[in-house]
C-alpha positions in Angstrom: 262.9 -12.5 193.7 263.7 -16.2 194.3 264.5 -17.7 190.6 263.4 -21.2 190.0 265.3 -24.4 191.3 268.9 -24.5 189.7 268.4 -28.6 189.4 265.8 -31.2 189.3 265.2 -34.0 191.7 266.9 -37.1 190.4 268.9 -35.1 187.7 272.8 -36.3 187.5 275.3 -33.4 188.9 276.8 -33.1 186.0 273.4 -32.5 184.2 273.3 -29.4 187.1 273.9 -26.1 185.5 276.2 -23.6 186.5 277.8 -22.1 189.2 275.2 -23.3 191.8 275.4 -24.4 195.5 276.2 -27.8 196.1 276.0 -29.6 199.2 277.2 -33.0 199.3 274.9 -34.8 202.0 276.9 -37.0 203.2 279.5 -35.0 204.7 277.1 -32.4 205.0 275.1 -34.7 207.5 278.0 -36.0 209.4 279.2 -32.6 209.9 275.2 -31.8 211.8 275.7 -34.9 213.5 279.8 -34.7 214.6 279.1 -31.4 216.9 276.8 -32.8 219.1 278.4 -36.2 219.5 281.8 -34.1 220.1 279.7 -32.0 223.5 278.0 -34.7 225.0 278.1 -35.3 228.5 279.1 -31.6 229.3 277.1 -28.7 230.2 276.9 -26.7 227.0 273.9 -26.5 224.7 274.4 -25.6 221.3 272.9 -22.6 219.3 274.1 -22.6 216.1 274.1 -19.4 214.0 272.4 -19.5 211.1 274.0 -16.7 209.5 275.8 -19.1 207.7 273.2 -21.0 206.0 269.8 -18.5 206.0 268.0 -22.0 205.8 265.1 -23.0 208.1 265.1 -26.4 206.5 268.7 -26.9 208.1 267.7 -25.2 211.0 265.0 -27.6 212.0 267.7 -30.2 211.4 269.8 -28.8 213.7 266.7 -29.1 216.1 266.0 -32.2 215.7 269.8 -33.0 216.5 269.1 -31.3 220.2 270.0 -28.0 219.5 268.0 -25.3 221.6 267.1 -23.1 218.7 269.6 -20.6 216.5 271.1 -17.7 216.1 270.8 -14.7 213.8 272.7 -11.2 213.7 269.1 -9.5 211.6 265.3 -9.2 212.0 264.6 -10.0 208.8 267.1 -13.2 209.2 264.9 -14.2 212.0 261.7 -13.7 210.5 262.4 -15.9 207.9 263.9 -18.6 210.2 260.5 -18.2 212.7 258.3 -18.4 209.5 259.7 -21.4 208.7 258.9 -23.0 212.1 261.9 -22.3 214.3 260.6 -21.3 217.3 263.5 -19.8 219.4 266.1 -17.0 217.8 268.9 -15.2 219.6 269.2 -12.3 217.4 273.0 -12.1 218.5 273.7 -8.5 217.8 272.3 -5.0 218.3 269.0 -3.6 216.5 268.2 -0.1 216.0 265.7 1.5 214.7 262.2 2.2 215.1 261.0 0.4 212.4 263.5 -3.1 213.2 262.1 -2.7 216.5 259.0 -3.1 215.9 259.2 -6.4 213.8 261.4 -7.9 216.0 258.5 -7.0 219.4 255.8 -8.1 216.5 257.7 -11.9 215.6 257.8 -12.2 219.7 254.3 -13.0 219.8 255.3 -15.5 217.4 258.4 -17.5 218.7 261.1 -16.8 221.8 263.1 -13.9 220.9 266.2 -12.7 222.3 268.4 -9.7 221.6 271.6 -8.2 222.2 272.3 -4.4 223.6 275.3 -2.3 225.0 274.2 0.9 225.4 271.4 2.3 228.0 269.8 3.9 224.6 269.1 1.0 222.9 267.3 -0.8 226.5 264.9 2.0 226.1 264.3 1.9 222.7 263.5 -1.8 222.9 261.1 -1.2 226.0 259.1 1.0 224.2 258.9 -1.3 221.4 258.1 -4.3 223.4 255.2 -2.1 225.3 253.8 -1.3 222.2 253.0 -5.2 221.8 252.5 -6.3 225.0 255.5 -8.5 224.8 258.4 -9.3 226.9 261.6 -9.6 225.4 265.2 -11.2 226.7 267.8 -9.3 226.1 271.8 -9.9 227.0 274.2 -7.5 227.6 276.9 -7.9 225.1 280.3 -8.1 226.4 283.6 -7.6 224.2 285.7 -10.6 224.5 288.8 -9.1 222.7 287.2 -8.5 219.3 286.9 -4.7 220.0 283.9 -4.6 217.6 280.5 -4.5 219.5 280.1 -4.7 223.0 280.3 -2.7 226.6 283.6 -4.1 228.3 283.5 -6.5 230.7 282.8 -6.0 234.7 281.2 -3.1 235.9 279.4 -1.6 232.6 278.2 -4.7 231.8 276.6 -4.9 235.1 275.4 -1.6 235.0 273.4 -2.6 231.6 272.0 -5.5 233.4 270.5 -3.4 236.1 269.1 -0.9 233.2 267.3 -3.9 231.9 265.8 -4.7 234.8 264.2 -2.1 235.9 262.5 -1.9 232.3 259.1 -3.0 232.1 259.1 -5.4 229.2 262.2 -6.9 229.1 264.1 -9.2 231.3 267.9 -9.6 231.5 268.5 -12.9 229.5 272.2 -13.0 230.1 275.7 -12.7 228.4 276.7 -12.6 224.9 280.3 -13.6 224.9 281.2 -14.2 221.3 285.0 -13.7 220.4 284.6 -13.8 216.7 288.6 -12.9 215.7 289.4 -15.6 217.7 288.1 -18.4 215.2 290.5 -18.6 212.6 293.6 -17.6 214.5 295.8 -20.6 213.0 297.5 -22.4 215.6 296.3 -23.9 218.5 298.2 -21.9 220.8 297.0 -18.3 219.8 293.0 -19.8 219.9 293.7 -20.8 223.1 294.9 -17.4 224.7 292.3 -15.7 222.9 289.6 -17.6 224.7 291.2 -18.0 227.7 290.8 -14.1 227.9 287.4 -14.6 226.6 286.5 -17.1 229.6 288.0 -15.2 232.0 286.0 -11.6 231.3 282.7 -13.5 230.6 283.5 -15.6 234.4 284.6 -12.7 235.9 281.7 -10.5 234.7 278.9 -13.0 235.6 280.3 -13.4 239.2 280.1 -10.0 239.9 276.3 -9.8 238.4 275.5 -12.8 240.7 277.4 -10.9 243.7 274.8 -7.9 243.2 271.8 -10.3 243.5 270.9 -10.2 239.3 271.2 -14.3 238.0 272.5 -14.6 234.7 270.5 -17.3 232.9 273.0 -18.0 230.2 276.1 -16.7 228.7 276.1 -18.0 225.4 278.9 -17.5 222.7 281.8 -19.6 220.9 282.2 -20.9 217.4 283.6 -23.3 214.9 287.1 -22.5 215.7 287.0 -23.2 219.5 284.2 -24.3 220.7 285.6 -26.8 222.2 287.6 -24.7 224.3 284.2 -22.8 225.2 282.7 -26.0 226.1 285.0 -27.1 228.9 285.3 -23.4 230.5 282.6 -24.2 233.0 281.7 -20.7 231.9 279.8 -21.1 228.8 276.3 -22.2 228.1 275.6 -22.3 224.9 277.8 -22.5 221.6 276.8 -20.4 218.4 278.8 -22.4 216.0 277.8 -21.7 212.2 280.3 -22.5 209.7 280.9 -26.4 210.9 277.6 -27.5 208.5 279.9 -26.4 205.6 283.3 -25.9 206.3 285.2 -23.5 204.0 288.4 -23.0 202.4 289.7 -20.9 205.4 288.3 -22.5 208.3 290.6 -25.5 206.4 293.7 -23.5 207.5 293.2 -23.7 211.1 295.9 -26.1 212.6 295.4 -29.3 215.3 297.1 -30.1 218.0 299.5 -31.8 215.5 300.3 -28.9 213.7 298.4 -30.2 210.4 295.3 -28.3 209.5 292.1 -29.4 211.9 289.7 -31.8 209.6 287.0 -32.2 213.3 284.6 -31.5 209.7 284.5 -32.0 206.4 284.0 -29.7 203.2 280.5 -30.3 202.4 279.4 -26.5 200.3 281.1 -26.0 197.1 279.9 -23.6 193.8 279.6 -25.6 190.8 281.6 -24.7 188.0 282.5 -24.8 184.5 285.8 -24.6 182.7 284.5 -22.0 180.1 287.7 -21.6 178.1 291.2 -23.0 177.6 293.3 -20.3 176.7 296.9 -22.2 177.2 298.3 -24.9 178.4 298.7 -23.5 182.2 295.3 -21.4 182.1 291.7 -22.4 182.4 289.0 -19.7 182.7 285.8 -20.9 185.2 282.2 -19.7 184.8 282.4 -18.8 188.6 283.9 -15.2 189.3 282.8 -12.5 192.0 279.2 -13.0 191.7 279.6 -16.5 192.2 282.1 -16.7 195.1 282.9 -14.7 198.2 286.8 -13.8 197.8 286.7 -11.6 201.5 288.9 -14.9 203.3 290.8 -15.6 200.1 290.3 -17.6 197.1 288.2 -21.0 196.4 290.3 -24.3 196.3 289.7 -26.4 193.1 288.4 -29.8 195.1 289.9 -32.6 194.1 292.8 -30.7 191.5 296.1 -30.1 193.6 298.1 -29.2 190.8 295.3 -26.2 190.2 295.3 -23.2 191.9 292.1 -20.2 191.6 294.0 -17.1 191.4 291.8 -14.3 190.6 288.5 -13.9 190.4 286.5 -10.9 188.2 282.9 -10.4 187.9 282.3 -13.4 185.8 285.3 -15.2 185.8 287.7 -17.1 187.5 291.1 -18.0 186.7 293.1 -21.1 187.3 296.4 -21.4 186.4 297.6 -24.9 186.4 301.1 -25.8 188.2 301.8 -27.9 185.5 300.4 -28.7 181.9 296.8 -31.3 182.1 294.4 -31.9 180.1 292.3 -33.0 183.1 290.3 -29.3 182.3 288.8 -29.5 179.1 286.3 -26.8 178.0 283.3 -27.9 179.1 284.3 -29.7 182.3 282.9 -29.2 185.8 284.3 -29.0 188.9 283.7 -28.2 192.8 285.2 -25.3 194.5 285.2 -25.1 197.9 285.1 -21.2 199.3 287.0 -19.2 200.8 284.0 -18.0 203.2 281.1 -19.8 203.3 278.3 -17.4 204.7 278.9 -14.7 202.0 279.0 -17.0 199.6 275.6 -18.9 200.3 274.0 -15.3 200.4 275.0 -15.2 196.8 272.2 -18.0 195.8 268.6 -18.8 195.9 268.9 -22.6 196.3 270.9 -25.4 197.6 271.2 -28.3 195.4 271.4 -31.2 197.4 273.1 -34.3 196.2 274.0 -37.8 197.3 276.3 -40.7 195.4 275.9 -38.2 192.4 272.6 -37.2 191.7 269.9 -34.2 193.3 268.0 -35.7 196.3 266.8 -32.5 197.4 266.8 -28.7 196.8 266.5 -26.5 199.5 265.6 -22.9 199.6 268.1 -20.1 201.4 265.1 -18.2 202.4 266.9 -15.6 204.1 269.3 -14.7 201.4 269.5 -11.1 201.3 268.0 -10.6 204.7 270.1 -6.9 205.5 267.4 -5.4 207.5 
């Protein structure tokens, strides 16, 4: 059940309760704007996924900015993003189920959908769920990059799939789904660049030989935060799926340039909202902002703005700092921004983003597709 608004319009942040979800709009803005200006002039269009923020009031922002639409990896993610007026969704994953399948053939008569498979079961499922409402769905073949999670490998299975899909009667092939999601947050530059190369060269190889057996592939369509814009000058790709760049987290930070000092192409723009809830010693301060405040999966938050603090452990309701040296710069009652460790977890922990610009709520935006599992 969506609780009320964490904040008011106009209220100071520090008036803002806590933990909450913070976006500062100004970075937050540059960040939507810095991806496109960084791909003009080449042949890519970009897709981002909204897995990361569940939001259609971003997503239409996005839009607006010349994306073609989003991606999701759920139904239910999708519903709430066509609901909310998107009106194209690459649900970039595999569904299964009878009753998944027949939301997502029921929101096509609503909006473009698209769909991932890599077995021949799951084309025939999703035939028979498309015929039942007298749709016609797109669905790509799914090709592992390297990941070895989901995904038929490259070359002649993958083209095999394609055929299945054609001779279906409500589906079309759509193309290839070619994310390499491991290779986003290998660290240096050189490792990111091997990984994709690989990437580039199964997703090339694989769509020659589909176009060498007469079946066009209308997109392949993958790439993220991390290298996109490797993706974007392979002459391969078509479309770039990148999530996290509207927020940045803590370990997306860690990626290294070309310089070997950590990549800042965008800025941290999500943090949770905290207060310093007790001061037990001089080199300990205990935060409001634990587990259920905080995704820990990609390591801990960073205190922004508090070098000599470091988060060290995080418990249900609690998280504790431990200062490198003795400050009173954390007094009971303070507040402070953390910036996560992962960002989409994290936003799935909220109902709201509290928007805020030179220091005070400009707008509050509702993650309608927190939760969204099904």
């Amino acid at each position: 059940m969506t609780t009320r608004p964490p904040a008011e319009i106009g209220m100071k942040l520090e008036e803002v309760d806590t933990p909450a979800l913070v976006v500062e709009l100004d970075a937050f803005e540059r960040n939507l704007r810095r991806l496109p200006e960084r791909i003009a002039g080449r042949k890519v269009r970009l897709r981002p996924h909204a897995k990361t923020h569940k939001c259609p009031v971003i997503a239409l922002q996005q839009i607006a900015l010349g994306a073609v639409g989003v991606c999701c990896q759920k139904v239910s993610e999708a519903e709430a993003m066509v609901h909310g007026g998107v009106p194209d969704v690459l649900i970039s994953n595999e569904i299964v189920g009878a009753p998944k399948l027949r939301r997502l053939a029921a929101l096509a008569r609503a909006a473009r959908i698209a769909t991932c498979v890599d077995d021949i079961s799951q084309v025939a499922a999703l035939d028979t769920a498309a015929r039942a409402f007298d749709v016609t769905l797109s669905v790509l073949v799914e090709v592992n990059m390297g990941g070895d999670r989901c995904g038929v490998e490259p070359g002649e299975p993958a083209l095999r799939l394609a055929e299945t899909i054609g001779r279906a009667s409500h589906l079309k092939f759509g193309g290839l789904q070619a994310y390499h999601g491991s290779a986003q947050h290998l660290r240096t530059p050189a490792e990111r660049r091997a990984a994709i190369n690989q990437a580039i060269e199964r997703a090339g190889r694989t769509r020659a030989l589909l176009e060498a057996n007469g079946i066009a592939c209308p997109v392949v369509t993958g790439a993220g935060t991390g290298t996109f814009m490797l993706e974007a000058a392979s002459d391969v790709y078509d479309e770039l799926q990148c999530g996290s760049y509207v927020f940045m987290d803590a370990d997306y930070g860690r990626n290294l340039g070309e310089d070997g000092a950590p990549n800042h192409d965008f800025e941290h723009s999500l943090f949770v909202w905290a207060t310093v809830m007790s001061r037990p010693t001089d080199d300990r301060a205990i935060l409001d902002a634990g587990l259920k405040a905080l995704s820990v999966d990609s390591g801990m938050p960073l205190l922004h703005g508090f070098e000599e603090a470091e988060y060290t452990r995080a418990s249900d309701e609690h998280g504790k700092v431990l200062l490198k040296r003795p400050t009173n710069r954390l007094r009971i009652g303070d507040k402070i921004k953390l910036v996560p460790g992962h960002c989409d977890p994290t936003v799935n922990l909220y109902d709201w983003y509290v928007g805020v610009r030179n220091g005070r709520v400009e707008a509050l935006w509702p993650i309608t597709a927190r939760g969204a599992l099904v």
